[in-house]
C-alpha positions in Angstrom: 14.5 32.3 33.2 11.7 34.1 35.5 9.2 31.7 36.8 5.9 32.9 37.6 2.8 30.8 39.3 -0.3 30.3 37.4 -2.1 33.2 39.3 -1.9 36.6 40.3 -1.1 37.7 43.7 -4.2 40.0 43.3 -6.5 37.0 43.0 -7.5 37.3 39.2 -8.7 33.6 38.1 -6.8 33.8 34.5 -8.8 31.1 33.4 -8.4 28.2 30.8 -7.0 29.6 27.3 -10.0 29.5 25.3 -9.5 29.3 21.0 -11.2 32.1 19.4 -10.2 34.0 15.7 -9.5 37.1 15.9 -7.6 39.5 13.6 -4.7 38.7 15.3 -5.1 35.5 14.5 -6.0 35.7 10.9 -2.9 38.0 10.2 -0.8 35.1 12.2 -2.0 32.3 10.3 -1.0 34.0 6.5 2.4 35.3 7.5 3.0 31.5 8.5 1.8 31.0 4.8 3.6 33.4 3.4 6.8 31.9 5.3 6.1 28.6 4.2 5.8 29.6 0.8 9.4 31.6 1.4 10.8 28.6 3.2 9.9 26.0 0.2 11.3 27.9 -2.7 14.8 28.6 -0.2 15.0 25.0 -0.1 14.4 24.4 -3.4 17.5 27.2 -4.5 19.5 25.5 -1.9 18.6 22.1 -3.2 19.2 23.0 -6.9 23.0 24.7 -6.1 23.6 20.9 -3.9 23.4 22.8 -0.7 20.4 21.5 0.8 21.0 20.4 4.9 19.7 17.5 6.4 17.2 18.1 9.4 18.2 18.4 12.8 16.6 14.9 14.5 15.5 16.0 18.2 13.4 13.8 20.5 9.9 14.6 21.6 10.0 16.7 25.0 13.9 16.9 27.3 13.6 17.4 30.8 15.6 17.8 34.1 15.4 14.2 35.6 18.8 12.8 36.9 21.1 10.9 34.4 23.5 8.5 35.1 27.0 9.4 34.8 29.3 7.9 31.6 32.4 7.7 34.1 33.2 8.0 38.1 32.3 11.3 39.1 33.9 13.3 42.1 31.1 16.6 42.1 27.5 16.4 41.9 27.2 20.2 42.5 28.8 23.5 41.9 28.6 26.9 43.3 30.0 29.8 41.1 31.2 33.1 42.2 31.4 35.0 39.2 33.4 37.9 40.2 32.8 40.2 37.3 35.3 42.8 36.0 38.8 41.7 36.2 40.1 41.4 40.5 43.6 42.5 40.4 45.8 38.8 41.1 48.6 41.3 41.4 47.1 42.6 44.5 45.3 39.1 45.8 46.9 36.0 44.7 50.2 36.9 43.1 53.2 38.7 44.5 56.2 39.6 42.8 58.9 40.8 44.3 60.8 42.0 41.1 57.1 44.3 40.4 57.8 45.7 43.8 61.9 46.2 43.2 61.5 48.1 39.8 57.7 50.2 41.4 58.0 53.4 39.4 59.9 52.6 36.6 58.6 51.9 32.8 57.9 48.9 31.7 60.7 47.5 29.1 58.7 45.4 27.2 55.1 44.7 24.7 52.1 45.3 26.8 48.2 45.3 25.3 46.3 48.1 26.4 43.0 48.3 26.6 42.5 51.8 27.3 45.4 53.4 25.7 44.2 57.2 26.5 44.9 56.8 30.1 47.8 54.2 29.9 51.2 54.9 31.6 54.7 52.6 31.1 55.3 53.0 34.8 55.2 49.9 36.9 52.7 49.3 40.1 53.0 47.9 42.8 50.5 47.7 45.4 50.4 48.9 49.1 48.9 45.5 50.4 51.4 43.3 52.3 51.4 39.8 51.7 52.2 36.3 53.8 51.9 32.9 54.0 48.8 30.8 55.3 48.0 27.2 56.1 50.0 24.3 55.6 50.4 24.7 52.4 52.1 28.1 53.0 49.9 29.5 50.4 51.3 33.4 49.9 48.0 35.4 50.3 47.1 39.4 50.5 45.9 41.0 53.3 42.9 42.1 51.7 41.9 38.0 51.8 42.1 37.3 55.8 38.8 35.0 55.0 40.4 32.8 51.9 43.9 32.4 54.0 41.7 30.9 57.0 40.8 28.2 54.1 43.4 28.4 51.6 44.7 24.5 52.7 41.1 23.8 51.2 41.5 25.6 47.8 43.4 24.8 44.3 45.0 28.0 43.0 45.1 28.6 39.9 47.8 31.5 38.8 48.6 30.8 35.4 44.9 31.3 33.9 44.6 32.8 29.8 42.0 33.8 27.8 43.9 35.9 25.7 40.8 38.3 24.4 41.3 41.6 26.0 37.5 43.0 26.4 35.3 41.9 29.0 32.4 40.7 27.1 34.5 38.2 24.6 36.4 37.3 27.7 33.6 36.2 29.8 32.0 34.5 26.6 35.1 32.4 26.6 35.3 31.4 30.3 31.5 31.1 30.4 30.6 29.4 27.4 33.7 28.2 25.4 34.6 30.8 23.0 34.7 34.4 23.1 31.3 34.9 20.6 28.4 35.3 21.7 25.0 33.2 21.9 26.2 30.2 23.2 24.8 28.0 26.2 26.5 28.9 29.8 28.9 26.4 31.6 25.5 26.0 33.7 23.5 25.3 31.2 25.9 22.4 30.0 25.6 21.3 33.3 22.4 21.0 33.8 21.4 19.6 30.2 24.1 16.5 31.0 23.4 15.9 34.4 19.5 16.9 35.1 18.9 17.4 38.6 18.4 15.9 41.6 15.7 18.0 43.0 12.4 18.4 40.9 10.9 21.0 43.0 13.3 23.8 42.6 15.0 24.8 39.0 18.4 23.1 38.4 20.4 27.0 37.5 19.4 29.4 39.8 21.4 32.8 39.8 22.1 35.1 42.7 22.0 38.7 41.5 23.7 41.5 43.2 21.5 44.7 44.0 24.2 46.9 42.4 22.8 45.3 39.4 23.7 43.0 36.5 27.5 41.8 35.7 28.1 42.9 32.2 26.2 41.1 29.1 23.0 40.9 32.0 21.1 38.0 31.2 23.6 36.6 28.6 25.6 35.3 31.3 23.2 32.7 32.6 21.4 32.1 28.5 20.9 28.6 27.2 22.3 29.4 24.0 21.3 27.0 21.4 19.7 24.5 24.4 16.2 24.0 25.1 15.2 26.9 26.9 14.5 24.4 29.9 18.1 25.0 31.0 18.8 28.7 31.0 19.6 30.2 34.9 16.8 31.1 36.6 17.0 34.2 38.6 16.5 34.7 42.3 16.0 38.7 43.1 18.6 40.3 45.7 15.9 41.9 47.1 12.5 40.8 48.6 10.6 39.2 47.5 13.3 36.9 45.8 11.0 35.5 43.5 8.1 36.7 42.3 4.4 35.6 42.2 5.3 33.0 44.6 2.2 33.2 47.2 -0.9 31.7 45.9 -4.2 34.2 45.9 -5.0 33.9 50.0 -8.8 34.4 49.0 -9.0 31.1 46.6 -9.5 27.8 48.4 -6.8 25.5 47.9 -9.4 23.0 46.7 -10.8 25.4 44.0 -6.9 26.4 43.0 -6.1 22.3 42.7 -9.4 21.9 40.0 -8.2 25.0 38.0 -4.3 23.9 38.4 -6.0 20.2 37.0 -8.1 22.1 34.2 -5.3 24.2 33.1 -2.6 21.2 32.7 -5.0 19.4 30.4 -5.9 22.5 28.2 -1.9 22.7 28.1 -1.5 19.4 27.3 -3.8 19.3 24.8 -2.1 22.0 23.1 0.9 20.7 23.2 -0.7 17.1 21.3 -1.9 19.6 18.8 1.7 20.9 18.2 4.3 17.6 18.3 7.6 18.8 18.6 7.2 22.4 19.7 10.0 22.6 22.3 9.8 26.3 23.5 6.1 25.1 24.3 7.0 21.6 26.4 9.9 24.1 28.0 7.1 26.3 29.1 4.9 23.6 30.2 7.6 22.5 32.5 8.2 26.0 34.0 4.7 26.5 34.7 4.4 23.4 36.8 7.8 23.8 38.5 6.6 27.3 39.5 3.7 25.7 41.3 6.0 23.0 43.3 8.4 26.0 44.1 5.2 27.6 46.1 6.0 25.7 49.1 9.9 24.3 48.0 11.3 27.6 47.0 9.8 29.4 49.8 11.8 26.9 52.6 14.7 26.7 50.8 15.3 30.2 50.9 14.2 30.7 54.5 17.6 31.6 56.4 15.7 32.1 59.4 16.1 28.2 60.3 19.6 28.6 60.8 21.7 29.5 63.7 23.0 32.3 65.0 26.2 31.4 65.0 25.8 30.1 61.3 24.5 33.0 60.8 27.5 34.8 62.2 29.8 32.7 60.7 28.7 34.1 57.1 28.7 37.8 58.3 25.0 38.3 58.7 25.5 40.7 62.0 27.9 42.8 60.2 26.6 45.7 57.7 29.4 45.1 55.1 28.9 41.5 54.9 25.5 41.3 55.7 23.9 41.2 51.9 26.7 39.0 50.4 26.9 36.6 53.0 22.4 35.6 52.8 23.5 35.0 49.2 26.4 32.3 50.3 24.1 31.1 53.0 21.4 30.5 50.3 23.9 28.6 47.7 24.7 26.5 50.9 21.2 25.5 51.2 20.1 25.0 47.6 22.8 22.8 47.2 21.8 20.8 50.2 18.8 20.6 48.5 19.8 19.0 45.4 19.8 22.1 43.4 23.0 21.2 40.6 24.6 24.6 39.8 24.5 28.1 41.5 26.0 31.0 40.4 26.6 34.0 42.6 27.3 37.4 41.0 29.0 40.5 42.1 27.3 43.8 40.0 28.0 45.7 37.1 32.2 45.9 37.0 32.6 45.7 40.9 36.2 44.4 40.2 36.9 47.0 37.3 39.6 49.3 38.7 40.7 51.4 36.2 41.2 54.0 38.5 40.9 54.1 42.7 42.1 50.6 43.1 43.9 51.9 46.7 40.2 52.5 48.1 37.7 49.9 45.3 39.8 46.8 46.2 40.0 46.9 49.3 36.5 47.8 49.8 34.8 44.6 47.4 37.1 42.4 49.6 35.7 43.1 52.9 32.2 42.7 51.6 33.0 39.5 50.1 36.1 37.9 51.3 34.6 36.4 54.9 31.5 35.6 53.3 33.1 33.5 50.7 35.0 31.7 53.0 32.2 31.0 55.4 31.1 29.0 52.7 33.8 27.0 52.0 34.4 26.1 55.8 29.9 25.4 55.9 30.3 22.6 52.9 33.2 21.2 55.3 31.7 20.9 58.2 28.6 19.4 56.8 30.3 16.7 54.3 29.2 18.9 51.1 33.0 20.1 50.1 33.5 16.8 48.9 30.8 16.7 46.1 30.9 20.2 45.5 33.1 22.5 43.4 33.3 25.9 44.6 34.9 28.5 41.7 35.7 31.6 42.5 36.9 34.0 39.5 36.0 37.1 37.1 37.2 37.3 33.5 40.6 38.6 33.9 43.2 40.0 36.1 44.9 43.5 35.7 48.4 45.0 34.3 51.2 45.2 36.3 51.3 49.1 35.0 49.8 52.5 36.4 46.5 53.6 34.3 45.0 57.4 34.9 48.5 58.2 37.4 45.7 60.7 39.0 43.6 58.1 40.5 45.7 54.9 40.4 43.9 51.8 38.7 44.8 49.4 36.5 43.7 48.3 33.2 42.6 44.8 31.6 45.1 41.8 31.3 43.7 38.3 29.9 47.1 36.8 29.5 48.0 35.9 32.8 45.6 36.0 35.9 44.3 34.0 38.9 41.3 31.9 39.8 40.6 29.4 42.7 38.2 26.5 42.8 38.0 24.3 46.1 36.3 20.7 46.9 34.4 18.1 43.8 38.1 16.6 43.5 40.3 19.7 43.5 43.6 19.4 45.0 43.3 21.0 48.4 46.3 22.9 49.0 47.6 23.7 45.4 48.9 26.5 43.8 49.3 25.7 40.1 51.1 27.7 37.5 52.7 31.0 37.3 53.3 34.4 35.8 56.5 35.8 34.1 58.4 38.0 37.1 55.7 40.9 36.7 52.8 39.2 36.1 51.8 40.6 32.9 51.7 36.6 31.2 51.4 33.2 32.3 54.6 31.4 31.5 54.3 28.3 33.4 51.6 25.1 33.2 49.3 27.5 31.5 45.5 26.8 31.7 43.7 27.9 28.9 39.4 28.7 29.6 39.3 25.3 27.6 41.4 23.6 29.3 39.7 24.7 32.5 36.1 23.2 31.1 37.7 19.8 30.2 39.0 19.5 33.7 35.6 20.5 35.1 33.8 18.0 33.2 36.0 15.4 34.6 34.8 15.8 37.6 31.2 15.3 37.2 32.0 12.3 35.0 31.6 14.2 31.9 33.8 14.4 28.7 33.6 17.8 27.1 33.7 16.8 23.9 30.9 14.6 24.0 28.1 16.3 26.0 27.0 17.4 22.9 23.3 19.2 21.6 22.6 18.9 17.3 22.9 22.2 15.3 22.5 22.3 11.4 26.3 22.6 11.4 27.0 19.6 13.2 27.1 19.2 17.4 27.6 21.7 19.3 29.7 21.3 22.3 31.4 23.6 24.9 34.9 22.8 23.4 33.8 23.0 19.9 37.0 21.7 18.0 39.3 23.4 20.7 41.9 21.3 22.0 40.4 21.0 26.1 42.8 18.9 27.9 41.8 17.4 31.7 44.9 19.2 33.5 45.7 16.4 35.6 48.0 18.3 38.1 45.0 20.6 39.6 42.7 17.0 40.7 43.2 15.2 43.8 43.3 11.1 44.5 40.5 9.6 44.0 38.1 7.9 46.1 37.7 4.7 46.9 33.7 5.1 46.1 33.2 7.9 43.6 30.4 10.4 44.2 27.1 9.5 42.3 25.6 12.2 40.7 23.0 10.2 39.3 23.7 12.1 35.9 25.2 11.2 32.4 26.2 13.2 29.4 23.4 14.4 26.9 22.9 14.2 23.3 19.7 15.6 22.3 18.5 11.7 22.9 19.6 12.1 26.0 22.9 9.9 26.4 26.1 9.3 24.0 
């Protein structure tokens, strides 16, 4: 969602929307006739074969005000990084020492290419030494100095599964439940259960990379089949980060408050004349959010208030670590700020080796490995870690075989891969499940994408299964009939005093 203010930088005074009939207007008016002719006789057919569906009952207007929560919570917050492509967790998170004994040789067994022109049998095994970090003794890459400074902080996750081998239908699944398309984001389920805490600054924002959009673009952050009210709402990587934020200097802020006044009762107004028009409330909302953000938006995003040794701390005097590390600096602050979910994106197939992993790897890890970390250590030291989840993951991991043996990469592998998540109840410390001996499959305490969302639900007091929105099919839900189970082994002990994240579960009435 791209929120604009009310005027235009260049000072234009839009002015109050002002009926009039034009042709426009005229041709508008009798194709809505024509449909409504079209739409009675359907019903009628339907009605006459029996198959006639009962209405969907929404309420009036939703919005983003806090709910209470149905059950203890542990997060209030979460900050994604949505590492799209497929990182290798042969090369990051998960050694095998049998990959490394049989390097060279062809691979015995069933493997599911995706790009079968360029595939090869022969196994891979990377140059990239590995040890063991923390308490925990958490076995790490090189490539991840930042992570093993942290990992006694982390849950991971080494026995992930989607099972769909394209990127799209894999992220679809991880992201919004199944691997179709057109339904609402994890953020957007987040945000229409729990509201937000802050009013002055949009409950989803996104972080974009300026190599451009992860794959499916704006799909990734989409509010499906939800009210338009919760989609992600974009902040540039480049200046400005959002647009149309500075009021016209010329107009006097007293002559801006009349029009601002004038222009929410002509909305209003036309909003009474059109009961149950949800895009319209939705845009209502936005319209007035964009106006608080003038002033919220603008300090929120203001890096310049912190220290240099914060500052340093993320990367921001380093050139390789400088871009990605304002981005995790920002997500710091917009949580702190009451903002509920952030995602942060990497560009268009950053992680996609299928050919020059030896030099691509290693390169997206130093741009976003201390960064990432910084984070994690920033939410400690402040008390956040606690109520926040931090996820770190893209769709899928790779093979454990050569593609394109001219420029060594490797190709797609949903069956087994790796993701970590840290703090919001997470067991700090915990590496869960495990891949057979070459880490083509998960074989042990599999997590399944819906399994993954049930556990995260938990968390924020939420039972997947129940934050639910009314479709003509019955409710839709991010589990939708799958099977999600809370995996019980990845959470930590519980508080004595739970974390209020003065949210609840939604029905379109806004509570089960």
């Amino acid at each position: 969602m791209s929120i604009e203010t009310e005027m235009n930088n260049d000072g234009a005074n839009l002015g109050p929307v002002v009926e009039r009939s034009t042709r426009r207007h005229f041709l508008a008016e009798q194709g809505l006739r024509v449909g409504s002719v079209a739409l009675a006789w359907l019903l009628q057919h339907e009605a006459a074969r029996g198959e006639a569906k009962k209405p969907v009952d929404l309420p009036a207007q939703f919005d983003l005000k806090p709910k209470p929560a149905a059950a203890p919570a542990r997060a209030r917050a979460m900050i994604s990084f949505f590492m799209q492509g497929g990182p290798s967790h042969l090369d990051l998170f998960d050694r095998k020492p049998e990959l490394e004994k049989h390097h060279g040789e062809n691979f015995a067994g069933d493997i599911q290419y995706d790009n079968a022109a360029e595939s090869s049998p022969k196994l891979f095994y990377g140059p990239w030494k590995f040890a063991r970090h923390g308490a925990c003794g958490m076995e790490l890459s090189e490539l991840l100095p930042g992570l093993a400074s942290v990992c006694d902080e982390i849950t991971l996750i080494r026995s992930m599964k989607t099972g769909v081998n394209n990127h799209g239908q894999s992220i679809y699944a991880l992201n919004g439940g199944r691997p179709t398309a057109g339904r609402p984001a994890l953020g957007s389920w987040l945000t229409y259960g729990l509201g937000t805490e802050n009013q002055d600054l949009p409950a989803y924002l996104v972080l974009t990379d300026p190599g451009g959009l992860p794959v499916l673009g704006v799909e990734n952050w989409n509010n499906g089949w939800l009210p338009s009210l919760y989609q992600g709402t974009v902040i540039r990587p480049q200046e400005p980060r959002i647009l149309n934020l500075d009021p016209p200097r010329q107009t006097p802020a007293a002559a801006r408050g009349r029009f601002l006044k004038l222009l929410d009762e002509v909305n209003r107004e036309h909003l009474r004349q059109h009961p149950g028009e949800q895009e319209l409330a939705s845009r209502i909302s936005s319209f007035e959010l964009a106006a608080r953000m003038q002033t919220s938006a603008r300090e929120a995003l203001d890096i310049s208030q912190e220290t240099a040794a914060t500052q340093a701390m993320y990367g921001l005097d380093k050139p390789e670590t400088r871009e990605f590390g304002i981005r995790c600096l920002m997500a710091r602050r917009l949580i702190e700020r009451g903002v509920r979910f952030v995602e942060i994106c990497t560009g268009n197939q950053t992680w996609d080796h299928h050919g020059g992993i030896v030099t691509a790897l290693p390169a997206i890890c130093a741009r976003t490995d201390i960064p990432v970390a910084a984070l994690v250590k920033d939410l400690k030291q402040r008390g956040l870690l606690d109520s926040t989840v931090v996820h770190w993951g893209g769709e899928m991991g790779r093979l454990p075989v050569i593609q394109n043996e001219k420029n060594i990469g490797r190709d797609h592998n949903t069956h087994g891969f790796s993701m970590w998540l840290a703090g919001g109840g997470f067991k700090a410390g915990l590496v869960h499940g495990q891949t057979d001996e070459l880490g083509h499959k998960a074989v042990e305490n599999v997590v399944h994408h819906y399994d993954y969302h049930a556990t995260l639900f938990h968390l924020f007091g939420l039972e997947a299964g129940q934050v639910q929105f009314p479709r003509p099919g019955g409710p839709g839900t991010i589990l939708d009939g799958q099977a999600g189970r809370v995996v019980a082994e990845l959470l930590a002990q519980p508080p004595a005093t739970p974390v209020s994240t003065d949210s609840a579960p939604a029905t379109a009435a806004g509570g089960d």
